[in-house]
Backbone bond lengths (Angstrom), bond angles and torsions (degrees), N, CA, C in turn:
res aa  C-N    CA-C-N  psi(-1)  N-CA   C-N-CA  omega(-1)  CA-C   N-CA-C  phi
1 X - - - 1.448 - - 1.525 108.78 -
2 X 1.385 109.79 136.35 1.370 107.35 -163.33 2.089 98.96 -112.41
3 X 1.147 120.78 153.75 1.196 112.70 153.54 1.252 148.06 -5.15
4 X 1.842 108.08 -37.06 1.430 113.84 -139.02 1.697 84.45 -104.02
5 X 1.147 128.91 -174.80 1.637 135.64 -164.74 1.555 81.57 -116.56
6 X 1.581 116.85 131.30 1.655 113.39 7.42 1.221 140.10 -109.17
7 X 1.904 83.37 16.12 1.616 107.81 -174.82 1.839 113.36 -65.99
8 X 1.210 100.16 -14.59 1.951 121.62 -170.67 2.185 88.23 -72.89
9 X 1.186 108.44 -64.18 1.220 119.33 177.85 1.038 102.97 -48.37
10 X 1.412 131.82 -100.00 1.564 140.04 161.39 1.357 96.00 31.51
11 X 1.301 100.83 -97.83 1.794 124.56 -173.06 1.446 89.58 -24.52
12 X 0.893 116.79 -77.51 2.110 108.34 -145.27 1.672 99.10 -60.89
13 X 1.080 111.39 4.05 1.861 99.11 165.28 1.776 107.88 -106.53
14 X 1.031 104.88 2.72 1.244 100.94 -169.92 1.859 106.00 -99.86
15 X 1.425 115.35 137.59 1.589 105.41 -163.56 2.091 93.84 -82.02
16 X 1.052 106.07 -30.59 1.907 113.44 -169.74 1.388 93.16 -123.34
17 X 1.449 92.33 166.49 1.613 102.27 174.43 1.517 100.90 -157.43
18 X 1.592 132.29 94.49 1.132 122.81 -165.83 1.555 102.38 -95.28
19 X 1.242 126.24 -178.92 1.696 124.44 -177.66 1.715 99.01 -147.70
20 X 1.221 105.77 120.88 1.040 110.72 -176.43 1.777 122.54 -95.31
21 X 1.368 132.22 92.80 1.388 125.82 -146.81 1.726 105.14 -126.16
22 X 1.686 62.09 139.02 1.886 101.80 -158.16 1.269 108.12 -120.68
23 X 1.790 116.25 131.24 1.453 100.77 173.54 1.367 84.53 -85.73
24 X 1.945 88.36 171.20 1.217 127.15 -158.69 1.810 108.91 -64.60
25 X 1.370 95.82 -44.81 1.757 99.36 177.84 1.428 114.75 -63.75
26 X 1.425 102.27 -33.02 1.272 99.77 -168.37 1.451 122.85 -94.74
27 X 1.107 115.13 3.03 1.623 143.66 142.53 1.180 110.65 -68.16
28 X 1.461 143.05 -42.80 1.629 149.52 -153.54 1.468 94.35 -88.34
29 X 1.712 109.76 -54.28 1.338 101.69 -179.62 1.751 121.48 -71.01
30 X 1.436 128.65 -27.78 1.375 131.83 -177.00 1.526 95.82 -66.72
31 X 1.531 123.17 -39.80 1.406 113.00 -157.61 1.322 101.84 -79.77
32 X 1.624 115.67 -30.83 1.692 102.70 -175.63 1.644 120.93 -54.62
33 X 1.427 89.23 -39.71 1.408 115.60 168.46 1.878 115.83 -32.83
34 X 1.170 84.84 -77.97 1.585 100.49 -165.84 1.781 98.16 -63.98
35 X 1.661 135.34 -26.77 1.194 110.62 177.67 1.020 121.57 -80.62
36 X 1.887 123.61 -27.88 1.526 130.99 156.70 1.691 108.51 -24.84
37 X 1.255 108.24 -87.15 1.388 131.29 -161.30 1.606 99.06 -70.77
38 X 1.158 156.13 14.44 1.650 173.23 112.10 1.245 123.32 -22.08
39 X 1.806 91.13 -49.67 1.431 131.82 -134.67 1.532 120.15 26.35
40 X 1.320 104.74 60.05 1.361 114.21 149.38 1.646 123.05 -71.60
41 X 0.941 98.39 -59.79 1.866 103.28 144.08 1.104 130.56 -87.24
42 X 1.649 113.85 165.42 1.414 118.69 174.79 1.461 116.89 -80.80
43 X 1.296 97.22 -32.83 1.949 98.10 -154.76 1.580 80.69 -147.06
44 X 1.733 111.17 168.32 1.474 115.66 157.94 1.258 132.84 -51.51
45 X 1.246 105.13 -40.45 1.789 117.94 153.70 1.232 134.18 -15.23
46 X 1.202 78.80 -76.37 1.996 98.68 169.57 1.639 119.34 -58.04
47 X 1.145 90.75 -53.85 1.964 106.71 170.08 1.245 124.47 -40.39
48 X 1.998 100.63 -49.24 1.392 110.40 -151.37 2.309 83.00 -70.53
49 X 1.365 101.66 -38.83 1.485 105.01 -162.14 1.730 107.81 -71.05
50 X 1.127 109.52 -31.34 1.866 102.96 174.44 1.446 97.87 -81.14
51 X 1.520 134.41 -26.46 1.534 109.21 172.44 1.457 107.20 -70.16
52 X 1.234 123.33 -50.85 1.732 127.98 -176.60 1.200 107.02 -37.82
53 X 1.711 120.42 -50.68 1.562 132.35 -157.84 1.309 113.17 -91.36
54 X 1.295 116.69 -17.12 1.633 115.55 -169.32 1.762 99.96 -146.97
55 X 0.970 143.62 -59.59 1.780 138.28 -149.36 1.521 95.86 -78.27
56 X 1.791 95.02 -66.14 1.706 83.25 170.53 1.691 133.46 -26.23
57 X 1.393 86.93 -60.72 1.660 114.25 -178.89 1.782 108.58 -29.45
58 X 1.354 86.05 -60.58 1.868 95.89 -166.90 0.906 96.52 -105.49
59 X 1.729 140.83 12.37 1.463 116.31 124.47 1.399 143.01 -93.63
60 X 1.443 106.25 -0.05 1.866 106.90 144.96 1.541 111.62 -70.53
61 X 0.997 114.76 -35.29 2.529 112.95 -173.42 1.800 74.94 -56.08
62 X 1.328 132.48 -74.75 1.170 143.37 -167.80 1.362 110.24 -23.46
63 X 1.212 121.02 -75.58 1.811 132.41 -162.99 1.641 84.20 -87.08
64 X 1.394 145.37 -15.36 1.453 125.27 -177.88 1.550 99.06 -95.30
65 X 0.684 143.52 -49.05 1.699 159.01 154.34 1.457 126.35 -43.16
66 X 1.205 121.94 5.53 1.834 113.13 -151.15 1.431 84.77 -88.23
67 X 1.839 97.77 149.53 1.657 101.32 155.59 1.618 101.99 -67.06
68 X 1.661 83.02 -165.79 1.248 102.34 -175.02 1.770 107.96 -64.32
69 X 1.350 145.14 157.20 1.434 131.09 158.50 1.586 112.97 -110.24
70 X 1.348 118.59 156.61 1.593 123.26 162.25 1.709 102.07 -79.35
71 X 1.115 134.28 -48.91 1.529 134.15 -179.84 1.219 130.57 -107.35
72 X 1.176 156.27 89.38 1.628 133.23 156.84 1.552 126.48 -54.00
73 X 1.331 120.27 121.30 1.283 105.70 -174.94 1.799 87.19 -129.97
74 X 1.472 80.84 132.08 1.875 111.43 -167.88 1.633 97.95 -89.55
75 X 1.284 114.13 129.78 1.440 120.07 -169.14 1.634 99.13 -123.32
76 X 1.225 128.04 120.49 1.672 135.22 -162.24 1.385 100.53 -120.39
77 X 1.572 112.31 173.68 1.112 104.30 176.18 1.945 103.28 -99.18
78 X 1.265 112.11 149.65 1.470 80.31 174.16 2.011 105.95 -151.63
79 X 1.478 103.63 93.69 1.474 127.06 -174.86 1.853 92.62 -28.68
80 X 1.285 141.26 6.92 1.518 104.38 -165.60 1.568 77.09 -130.16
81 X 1.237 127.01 -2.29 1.373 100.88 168.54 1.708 93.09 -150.45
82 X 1.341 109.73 135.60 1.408 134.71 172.37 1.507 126.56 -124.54
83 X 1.156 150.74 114.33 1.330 139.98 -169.43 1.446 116.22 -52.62
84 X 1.391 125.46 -18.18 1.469 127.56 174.49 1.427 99.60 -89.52
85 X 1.707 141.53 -22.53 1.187 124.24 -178.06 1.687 100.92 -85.70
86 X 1.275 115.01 -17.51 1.600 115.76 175.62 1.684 121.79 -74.78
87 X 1.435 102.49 -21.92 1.485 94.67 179.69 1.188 86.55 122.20
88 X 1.189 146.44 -36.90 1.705 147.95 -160.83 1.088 123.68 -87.97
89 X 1.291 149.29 151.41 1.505 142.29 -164.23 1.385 106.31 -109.20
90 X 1.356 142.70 172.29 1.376 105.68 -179.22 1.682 79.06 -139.45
């Protein structure tokens, strides 16, 4: 939730507000991911350019803008567990 209205409003009904933080690559690469296999896109191509042009976008206003949070929860990459090596789709 960023500053700007009506996310400013938003907040004051909300009892928590956790923030979930992601570097930037490693957001760029999950999202290409997930619009391929979505099929929000066709190809990586397409993906790599609506994450560049838009997700990125309104996730810097996001991390430059945030209210205040009760939690940060740090999201890593981590090779020994993946939701496709678990059985799970992500």
């Amino acid at each position: 939730m960023t500053q700007r209205e009506p996310w400013r409003e938003a907040a004051a009904l909300i009892d928590e507000r956790w923030f979930v933080e992601v570097e930037f690559e490693v957001a760029r690469r999950r999202l290409v991911g997930r619009h391929v296999k979505a099929g929000i896109a066709r190809d990586e191509e397409e993906a790599e350019r609506r994450v560049k042009e838009n997700d990125l976008v309104n996730g810097r206003e996001i991390v430059e803008n945030r209210l205040e949070v009760d939690e940060v929860v740090i999201s890593r990459e981590d090779e020994g567990w993946r939701p496709e090596n678990q059985g799970v789709g992500d």
